[in-house]
ZAMI-131157 format. One record per residue (C-alpha): residue number from 1; residue in three letters; x, y, z. Coordinates in nm, 2 decimals. Layout:
! ZAMI-131157
[NUM, 'ala', [X, Y, Z]]
...
This chain:
! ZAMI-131157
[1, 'unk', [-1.86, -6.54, -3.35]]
[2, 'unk', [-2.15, -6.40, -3.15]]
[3, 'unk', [-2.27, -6.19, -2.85]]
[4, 'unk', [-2.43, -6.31, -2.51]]
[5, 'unk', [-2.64, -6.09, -2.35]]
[6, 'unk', [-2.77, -6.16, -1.99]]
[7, 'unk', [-3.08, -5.98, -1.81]]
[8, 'unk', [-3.16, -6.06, -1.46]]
[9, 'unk', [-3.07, -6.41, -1.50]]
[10, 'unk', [-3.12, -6.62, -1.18]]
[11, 'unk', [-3.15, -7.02, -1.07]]
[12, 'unk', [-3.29, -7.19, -0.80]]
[13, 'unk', [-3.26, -7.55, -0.73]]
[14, 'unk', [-3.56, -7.63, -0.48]]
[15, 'unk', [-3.58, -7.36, -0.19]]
[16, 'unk', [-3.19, -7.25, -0.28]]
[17, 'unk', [-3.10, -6.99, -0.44]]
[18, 'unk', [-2.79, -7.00, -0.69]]
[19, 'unk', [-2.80, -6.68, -0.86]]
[20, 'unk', [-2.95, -6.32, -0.82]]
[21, 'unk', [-3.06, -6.17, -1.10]]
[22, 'unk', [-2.72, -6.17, -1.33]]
[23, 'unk', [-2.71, -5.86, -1.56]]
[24, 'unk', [-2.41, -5.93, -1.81]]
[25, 'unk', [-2.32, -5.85, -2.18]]
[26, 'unk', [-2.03, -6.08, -2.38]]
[27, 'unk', [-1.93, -5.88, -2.66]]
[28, 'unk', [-1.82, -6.10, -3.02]]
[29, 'unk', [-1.49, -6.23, -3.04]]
[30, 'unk', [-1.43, -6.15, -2.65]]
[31, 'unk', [-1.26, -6.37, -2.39]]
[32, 'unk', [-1.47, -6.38, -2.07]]
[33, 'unk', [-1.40, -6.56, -1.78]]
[34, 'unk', [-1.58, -6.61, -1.48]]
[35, 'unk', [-1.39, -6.63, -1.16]]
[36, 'unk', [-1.47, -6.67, -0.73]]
[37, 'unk', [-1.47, -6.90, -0.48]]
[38, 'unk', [-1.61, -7.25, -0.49]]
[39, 'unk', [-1.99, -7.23, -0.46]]
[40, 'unk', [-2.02, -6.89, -0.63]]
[41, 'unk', [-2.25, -7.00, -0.88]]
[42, 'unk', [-2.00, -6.98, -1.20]]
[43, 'unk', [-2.02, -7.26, -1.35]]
[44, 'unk', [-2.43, -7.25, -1.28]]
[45, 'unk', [-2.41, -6.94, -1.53]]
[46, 'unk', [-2.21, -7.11, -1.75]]
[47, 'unk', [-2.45, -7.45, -1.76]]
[48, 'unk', [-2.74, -7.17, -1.83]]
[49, 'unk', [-2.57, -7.00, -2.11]]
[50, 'unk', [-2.56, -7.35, -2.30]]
[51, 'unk', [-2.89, -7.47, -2.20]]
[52, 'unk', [-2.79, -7.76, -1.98]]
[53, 'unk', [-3.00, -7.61, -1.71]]
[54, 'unk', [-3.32, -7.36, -1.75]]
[55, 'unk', [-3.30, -7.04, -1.61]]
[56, 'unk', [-3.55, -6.96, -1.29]]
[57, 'unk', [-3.54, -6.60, -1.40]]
[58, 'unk', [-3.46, -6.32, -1.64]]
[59, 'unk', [-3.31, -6.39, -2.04]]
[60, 'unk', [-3.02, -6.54, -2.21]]
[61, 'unk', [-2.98, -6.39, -2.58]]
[62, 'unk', [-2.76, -6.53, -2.81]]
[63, 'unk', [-2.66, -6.27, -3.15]]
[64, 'unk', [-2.97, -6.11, -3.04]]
[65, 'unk', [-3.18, -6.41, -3.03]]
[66, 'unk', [-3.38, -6.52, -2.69]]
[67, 'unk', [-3.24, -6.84, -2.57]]
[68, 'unk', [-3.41, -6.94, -2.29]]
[69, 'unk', [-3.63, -7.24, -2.48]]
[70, 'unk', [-3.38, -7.35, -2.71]]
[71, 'unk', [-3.23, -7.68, -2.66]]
[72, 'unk', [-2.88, -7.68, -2.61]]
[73, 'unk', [-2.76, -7.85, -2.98]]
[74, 'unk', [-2.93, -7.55, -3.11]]
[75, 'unk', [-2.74, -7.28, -2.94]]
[76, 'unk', [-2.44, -7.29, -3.14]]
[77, 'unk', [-2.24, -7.36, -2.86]]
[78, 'unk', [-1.96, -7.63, -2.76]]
[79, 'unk', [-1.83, -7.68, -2.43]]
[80, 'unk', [-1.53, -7.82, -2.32]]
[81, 'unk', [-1.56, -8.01, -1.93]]
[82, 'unk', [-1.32, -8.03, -1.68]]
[83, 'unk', [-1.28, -8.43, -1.73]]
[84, 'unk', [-1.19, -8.51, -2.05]]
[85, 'unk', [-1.48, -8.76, -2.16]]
[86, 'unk', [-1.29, -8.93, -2.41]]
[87, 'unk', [-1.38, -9.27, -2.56]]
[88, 'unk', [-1.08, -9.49, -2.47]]
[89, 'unk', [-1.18, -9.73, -2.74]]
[90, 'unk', [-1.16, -9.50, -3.00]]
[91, 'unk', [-0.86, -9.31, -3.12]]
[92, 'unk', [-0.81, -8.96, -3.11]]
[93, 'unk', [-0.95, -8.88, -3.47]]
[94, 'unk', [-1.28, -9.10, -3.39]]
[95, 'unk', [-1.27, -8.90, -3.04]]
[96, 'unk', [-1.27, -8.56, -3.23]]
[97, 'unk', [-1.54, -8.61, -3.52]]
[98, 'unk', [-1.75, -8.85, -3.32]]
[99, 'unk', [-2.01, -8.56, -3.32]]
[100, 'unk', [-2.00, -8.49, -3.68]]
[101, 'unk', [-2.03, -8.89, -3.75]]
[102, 'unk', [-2.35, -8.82, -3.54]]
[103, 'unk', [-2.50, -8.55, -3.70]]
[104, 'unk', [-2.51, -8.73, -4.03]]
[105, 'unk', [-2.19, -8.47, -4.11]]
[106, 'unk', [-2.02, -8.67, -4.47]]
[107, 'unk', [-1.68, -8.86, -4.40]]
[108, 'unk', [-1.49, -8.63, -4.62]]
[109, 'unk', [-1.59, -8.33, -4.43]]
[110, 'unk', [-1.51, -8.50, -4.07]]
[111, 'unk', [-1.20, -8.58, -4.19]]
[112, 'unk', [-1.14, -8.22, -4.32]]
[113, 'unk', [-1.25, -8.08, -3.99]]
[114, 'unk', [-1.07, -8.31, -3.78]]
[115, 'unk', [-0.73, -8.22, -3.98]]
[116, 'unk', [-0.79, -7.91, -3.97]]
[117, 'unk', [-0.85, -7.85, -3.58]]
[118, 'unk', [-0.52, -8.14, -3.52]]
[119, 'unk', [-0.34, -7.88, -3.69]]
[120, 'unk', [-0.42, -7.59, -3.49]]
[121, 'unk', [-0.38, -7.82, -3.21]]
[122, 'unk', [-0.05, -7.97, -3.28]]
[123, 'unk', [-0.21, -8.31, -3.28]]
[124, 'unk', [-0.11, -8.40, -3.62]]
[125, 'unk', [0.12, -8.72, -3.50]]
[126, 'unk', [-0.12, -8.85, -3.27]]
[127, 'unk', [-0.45, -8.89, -3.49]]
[128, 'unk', [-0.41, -9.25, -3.43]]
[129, 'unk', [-0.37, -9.31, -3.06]]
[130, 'unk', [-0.57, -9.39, -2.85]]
[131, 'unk', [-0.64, -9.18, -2.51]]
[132, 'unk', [-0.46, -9.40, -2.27]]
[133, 'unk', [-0.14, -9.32, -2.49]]
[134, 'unk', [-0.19, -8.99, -2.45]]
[135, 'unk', [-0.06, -8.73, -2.15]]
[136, 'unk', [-0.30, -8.52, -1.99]]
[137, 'unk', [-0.23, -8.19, -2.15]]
[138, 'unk', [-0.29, -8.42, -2.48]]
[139, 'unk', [-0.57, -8.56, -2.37]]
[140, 'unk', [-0.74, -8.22, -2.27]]
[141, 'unk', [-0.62, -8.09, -2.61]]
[142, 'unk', [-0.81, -8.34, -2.79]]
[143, 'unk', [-1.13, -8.24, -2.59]]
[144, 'unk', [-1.06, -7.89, -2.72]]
[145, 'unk', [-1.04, -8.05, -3.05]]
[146, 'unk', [-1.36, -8.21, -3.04]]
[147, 'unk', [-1.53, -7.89, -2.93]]
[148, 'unk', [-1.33, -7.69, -3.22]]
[149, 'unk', [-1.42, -7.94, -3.52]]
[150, 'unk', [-1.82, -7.85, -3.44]]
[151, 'unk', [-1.72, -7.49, -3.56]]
[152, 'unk', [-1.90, -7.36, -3.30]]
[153, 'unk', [-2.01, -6.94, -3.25]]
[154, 'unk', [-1.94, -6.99, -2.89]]
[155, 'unk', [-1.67, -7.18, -2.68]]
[156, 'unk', [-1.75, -7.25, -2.32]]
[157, 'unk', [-1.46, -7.40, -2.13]]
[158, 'unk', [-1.58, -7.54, -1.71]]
[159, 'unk', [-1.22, -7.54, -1.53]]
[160, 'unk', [-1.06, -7.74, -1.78]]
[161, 'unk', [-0.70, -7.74, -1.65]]
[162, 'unk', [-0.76, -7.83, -1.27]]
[163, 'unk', [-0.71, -8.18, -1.35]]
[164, 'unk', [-0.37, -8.11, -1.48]]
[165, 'unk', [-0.04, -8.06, -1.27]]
[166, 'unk', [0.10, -7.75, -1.23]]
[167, 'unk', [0.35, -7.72, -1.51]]
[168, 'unk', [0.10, -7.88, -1.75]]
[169, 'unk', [-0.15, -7.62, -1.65]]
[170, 'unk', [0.09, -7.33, -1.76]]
[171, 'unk', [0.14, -7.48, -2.09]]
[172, 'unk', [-0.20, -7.54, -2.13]]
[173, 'unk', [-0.28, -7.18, -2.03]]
[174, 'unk', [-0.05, -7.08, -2.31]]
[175, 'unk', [-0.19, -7.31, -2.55]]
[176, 'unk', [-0.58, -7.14, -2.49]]
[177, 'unk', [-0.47, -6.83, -2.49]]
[178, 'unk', [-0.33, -6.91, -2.86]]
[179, 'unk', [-0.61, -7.07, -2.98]]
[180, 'unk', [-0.81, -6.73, -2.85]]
[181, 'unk', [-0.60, -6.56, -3.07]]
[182, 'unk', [-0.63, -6.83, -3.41]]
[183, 'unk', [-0.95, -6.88, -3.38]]
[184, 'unk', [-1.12, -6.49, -3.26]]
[185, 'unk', [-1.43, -6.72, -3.14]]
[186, 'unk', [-1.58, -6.55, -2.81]]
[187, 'unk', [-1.50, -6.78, -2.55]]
[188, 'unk', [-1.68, -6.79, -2.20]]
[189, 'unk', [-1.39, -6.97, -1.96]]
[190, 'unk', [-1.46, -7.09, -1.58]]
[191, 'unk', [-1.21, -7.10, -1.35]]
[192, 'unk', [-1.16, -7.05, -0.96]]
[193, 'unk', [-0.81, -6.98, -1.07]]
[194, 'unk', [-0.75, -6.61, -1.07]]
[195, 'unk', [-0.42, -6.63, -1.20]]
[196, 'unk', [-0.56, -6.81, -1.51]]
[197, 'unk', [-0.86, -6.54, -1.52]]
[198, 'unk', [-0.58, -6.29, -1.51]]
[199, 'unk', [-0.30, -6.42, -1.80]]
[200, 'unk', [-0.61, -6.53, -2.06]]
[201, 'unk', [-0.91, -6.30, -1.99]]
[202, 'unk', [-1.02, -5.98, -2.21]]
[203, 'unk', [-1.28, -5.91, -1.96]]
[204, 'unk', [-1.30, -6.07, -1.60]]
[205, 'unk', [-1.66, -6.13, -1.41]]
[206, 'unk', [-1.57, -6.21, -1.02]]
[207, 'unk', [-1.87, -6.35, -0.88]]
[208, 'unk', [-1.92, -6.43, -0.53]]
[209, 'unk', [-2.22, -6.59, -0.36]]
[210, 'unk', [-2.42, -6.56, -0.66]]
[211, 'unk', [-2.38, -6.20, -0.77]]
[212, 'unk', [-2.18, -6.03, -1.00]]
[213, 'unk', [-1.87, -5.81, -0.80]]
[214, 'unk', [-1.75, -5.64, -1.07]]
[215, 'unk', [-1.67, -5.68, -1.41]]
[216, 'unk', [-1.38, -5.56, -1.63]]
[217, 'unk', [-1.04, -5.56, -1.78]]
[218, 'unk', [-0.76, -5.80, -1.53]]
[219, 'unk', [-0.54, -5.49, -1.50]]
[220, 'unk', [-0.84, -5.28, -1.41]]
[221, 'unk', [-0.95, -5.48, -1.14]]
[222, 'unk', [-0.63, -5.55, -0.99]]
[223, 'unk', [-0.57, -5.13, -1.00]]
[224, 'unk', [-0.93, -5.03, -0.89]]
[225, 'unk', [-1.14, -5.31, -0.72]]
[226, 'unk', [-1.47, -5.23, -0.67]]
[227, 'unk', [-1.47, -5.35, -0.30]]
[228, 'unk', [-1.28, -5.58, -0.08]]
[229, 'unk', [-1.37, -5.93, -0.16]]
[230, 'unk', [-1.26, -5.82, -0.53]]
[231, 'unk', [-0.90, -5.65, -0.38]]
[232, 'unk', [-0.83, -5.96, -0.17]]
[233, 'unk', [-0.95, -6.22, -0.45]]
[234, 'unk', [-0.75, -6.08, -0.76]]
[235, 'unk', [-0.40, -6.07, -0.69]]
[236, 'unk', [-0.13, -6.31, -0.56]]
[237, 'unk', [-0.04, -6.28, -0.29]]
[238, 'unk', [-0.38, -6.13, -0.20]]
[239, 'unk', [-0.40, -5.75, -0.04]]
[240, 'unk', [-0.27, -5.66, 0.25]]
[241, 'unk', [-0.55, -5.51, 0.45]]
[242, 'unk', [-0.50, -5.29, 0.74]]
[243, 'unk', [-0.73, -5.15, 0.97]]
[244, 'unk', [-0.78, -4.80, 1.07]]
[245, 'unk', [-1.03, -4.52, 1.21]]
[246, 'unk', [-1.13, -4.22, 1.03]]
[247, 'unk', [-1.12, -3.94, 1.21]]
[248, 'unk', [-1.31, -3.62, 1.24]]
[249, 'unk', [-1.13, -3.39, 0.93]]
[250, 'unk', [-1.11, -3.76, 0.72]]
[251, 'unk', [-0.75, -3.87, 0.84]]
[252, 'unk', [-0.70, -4.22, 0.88]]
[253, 'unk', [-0.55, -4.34, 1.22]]
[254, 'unk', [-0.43, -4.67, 1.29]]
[255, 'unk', [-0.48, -4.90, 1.57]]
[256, 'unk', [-0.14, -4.76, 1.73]]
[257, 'unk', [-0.24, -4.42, 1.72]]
[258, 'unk', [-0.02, -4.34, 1.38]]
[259, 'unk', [-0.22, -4.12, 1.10]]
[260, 'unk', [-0.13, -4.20, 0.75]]
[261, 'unk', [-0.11, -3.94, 0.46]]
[262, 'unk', [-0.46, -4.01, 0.35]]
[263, 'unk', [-0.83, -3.88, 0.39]]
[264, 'unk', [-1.11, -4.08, 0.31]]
[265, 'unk', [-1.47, -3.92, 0.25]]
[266, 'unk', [-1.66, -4.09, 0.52]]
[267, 'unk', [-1.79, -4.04, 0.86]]
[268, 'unk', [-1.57, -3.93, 1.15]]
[269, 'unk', [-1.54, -4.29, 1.39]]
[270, 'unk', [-1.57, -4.53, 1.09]]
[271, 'unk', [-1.41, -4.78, 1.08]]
[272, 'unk', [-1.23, -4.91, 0.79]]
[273, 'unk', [-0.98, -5.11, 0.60]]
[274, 'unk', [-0.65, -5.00, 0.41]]
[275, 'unk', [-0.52, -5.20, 0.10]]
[276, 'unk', [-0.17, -5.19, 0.01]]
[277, 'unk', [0.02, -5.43, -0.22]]
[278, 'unk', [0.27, -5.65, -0.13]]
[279, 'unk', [0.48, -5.47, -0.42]]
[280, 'unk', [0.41, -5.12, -0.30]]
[281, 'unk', [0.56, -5.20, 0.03]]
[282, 'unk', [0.96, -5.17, 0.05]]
[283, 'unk', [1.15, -5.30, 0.36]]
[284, 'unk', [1.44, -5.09, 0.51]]
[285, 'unk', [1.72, -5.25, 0.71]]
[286, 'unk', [1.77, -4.88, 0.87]]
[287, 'unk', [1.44, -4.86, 1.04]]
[288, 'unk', [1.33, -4.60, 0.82]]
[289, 'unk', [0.98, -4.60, 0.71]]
[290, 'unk', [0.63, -4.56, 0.77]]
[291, 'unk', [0.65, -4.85, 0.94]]
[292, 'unk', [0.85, -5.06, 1.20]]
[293, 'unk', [0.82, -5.41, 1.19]]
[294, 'unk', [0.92, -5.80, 1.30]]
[295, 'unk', [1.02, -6.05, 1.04]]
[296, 'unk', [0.78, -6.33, 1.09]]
[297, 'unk', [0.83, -6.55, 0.81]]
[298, 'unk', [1.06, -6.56, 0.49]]
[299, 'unk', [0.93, -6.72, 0.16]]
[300, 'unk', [1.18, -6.77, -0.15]]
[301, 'unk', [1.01, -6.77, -0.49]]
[302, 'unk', [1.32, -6.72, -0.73]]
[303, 'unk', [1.31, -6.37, -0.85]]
[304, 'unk', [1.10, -6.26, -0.56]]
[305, 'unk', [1.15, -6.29, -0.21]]
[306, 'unk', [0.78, -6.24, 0.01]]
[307, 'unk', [0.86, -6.12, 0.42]]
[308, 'unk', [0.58, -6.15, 0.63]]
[309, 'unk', [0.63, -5.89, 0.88]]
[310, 'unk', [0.47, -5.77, 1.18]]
[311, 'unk', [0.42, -5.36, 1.23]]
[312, 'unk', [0.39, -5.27, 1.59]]
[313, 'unk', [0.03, -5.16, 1.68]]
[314, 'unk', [-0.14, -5.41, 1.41]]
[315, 'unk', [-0.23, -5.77, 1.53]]
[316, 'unk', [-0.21, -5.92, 1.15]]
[317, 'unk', [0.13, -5.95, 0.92]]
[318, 'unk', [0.21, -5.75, 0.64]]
[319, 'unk', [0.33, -5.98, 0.30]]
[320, 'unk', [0.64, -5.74, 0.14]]
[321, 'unk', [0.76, -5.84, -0.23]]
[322, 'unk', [1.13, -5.81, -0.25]]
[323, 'unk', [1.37, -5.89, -0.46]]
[324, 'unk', [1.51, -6.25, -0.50]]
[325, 'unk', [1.89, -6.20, -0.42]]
[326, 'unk', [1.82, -6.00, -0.10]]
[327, 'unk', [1.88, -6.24, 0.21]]
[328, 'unk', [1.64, -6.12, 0.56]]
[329, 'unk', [1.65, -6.27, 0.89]]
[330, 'unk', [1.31, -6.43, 1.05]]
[331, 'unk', [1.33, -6.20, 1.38]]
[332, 'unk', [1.50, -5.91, 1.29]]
[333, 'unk', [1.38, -5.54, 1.34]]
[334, 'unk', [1.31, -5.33, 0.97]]
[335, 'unk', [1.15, -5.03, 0.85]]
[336, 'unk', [0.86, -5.05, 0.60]]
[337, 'unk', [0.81, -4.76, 0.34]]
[338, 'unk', [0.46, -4.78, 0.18]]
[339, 'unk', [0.38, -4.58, -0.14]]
[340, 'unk', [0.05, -4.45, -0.04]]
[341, 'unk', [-0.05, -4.36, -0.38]]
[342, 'unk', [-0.16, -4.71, -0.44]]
[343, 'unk', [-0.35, -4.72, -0.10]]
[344, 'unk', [-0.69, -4.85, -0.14]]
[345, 'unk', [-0.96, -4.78, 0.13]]
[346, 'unk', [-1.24, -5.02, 0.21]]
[347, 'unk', [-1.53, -4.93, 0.42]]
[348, 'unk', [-1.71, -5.12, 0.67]]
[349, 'unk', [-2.00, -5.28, 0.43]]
[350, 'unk', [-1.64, -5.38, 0.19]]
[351, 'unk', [-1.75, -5.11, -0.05]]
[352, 'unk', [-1.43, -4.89, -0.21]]
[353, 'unk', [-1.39, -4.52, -0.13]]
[354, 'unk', [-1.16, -4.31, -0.28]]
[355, 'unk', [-0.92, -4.16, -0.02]]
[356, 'unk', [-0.65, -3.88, -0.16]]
[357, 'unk', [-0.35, -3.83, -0.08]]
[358, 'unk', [-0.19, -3.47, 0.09]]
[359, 'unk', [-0.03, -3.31, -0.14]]
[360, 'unk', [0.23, -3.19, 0.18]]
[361, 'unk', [0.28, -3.52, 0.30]]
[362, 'unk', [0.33, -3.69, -0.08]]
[363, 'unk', [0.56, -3.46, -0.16]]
């Protein structure tokens, strides 16, 4: 195992600038995933943490140790790629020691490895294959393998299950998340997948544009996100965001003219946005509510049931988790009763403030 430490770490490729000055610190053993958009520079960071590209500014320590001019077969470090790169000429074993044959490693070691990591893998039976007789999940296990058999201090995974369909990619989520747990190597994981960065992170970095958003635990950004590109980006289906006025004493009034039971510390005429869950919104066929809306749209998922409804006074629709056995009309007239305690206010600039709510209207 070991610990990455980052210190204003930025890139440039020509006049264009990637990343701004990362500060970030990787604890041993820890799963870290990096997770944003397309085009948010995380799998940049993760090139620079192996050494595949050089840094245009700051440090990269590994256990302590500058990085920065240390070639990549150096670092300690194995990376698994979102393509597979297997030799289709050579079977899975060859596939996974290849590295080690490389090194000069001895035959009876590679072979000891390779076992080894096939166990932990559940590869055992397939040792002699070859990768076109191989599924996908197989295929990307076998890259894991190859990775694993290096017995690297440092895993370092680039969205390795968006090839993959979408049942593969939950079993493949499980099986990562299990080799987490086997192996207690720190892992660095890429992924624009929040729902993956969710079910297998200890620690989640959302990165956006280049910079670092916030950092920490899934459930603590989902509860408390630092602004709104993290609220709407963790979380399916994203935040609801509605927008509202503060006004002089710090209530918040919405576009209608309805004040809600909170008061946000900011400036009288400021306008802002109010987050609420799709979960801490309830739907009532009697009207009753903080809410009335239109039924836009009804989506089935099984257990849950997501309206999109329409509150009179707001221009955008509202997404409502219900339960899955409850049956709702596209069209027809409900109530919507919010639970303001899990409000979140955004100002104007996206930053978080921390509204409260009265304790004569919560009660």
């Amino acid at each position: 195992m070991a610990s990455v430490l980052l210190e204003g770490v930025s890139k440039a490729f020509g006049t264009t600038q990637v990343l701004h000055g990362v500060d970030l610190e990787i604890r041993e053993g820890e799963f870290v995933v990096f997770v944003g958009p397309s085009g948010c520079g995380k799998s940049t960071l993760l090139r620079l943490i192996c050494g595949l590209d050089d840094v245009s500014g700051g440090r990269i320590a590994i256990d302590g140790e500058i990085v920065n001019d240390v070639p990549p077969a150096k670092r300690g470090i194995a990376m698994v790629f979102q393509s597979y790169a297997l030799y289709p000429h050579m079977s899975v074993a060859e596939n996974m020691g290849y590295a080690l044959r490389l090194a000069g490693t001895p035959k009876a070691e590679i072979d000891r490895r390779v076992r080894a990591a096939a166990a932990v893998l559940r590869l055992d039976a397939l040792l002699d294959r070859k990768p076109r007789q191989l599924s996908g999940g197989q295929r990307q296990r076998v890259a894991i393998g190859r990775a694993i058999v290096r017995e690297p201090r440092i895993f370092l995974f680039d969205e390795p299950l968006s090839n993959l369909d979408a049942a593969l990619r939950v079993d493949m989520r499980a099986e990562i998340a299990g080799l987490k747990q086997r192996l207690g190597t720190t892992m660095v994981y890429v992924t624009h997948d929040q729902i993956e960065a969710m079910t297998l992170a200890d620690k989640i970095v959302v990165m956006n544009a280049g910079r670092v958003e916030q950092v920490g635990a899934p459930l603590d950004l989902y509860r408390r996100p630092a602004n709104r590109f993290v609220a709407t980006f963790i979380g399916s289906p994203r935040m609801n965001l509605v927008p509202a006025t503060v006004g002089a004493d710090g209530t918040l009034i919405l576009a209608g003219g309805s004040v809600v039971p909170l008061r946000a510390a900011a400036a009288g005429g400021e306008a802002v946005d109010i987050g609420l869950r799709a979960e801490h919104l309830s739907l009532n066929a009697d009207g009753k509510g903080d809410f009335v809306a239109e039924v836009r749209m009804v989506e089935h998922h099984g257990a849950d049931l997501f309206a999109h409804v329409r509150i009179d006074g707001h221009d955008g629709t509202l997404i409502v988790r219900q339960g899955g056995d409850g049956t709702l009309a596209v069209g027809a007239r409900t109530g919507v009763a919010v639970d303001w305690s899990q409000a979140h206010v955004f100002a104007a600039d996206g930053a978080r403030i921390d509204p409260f709510v009265r304790a004569s209207e919560a009660a």
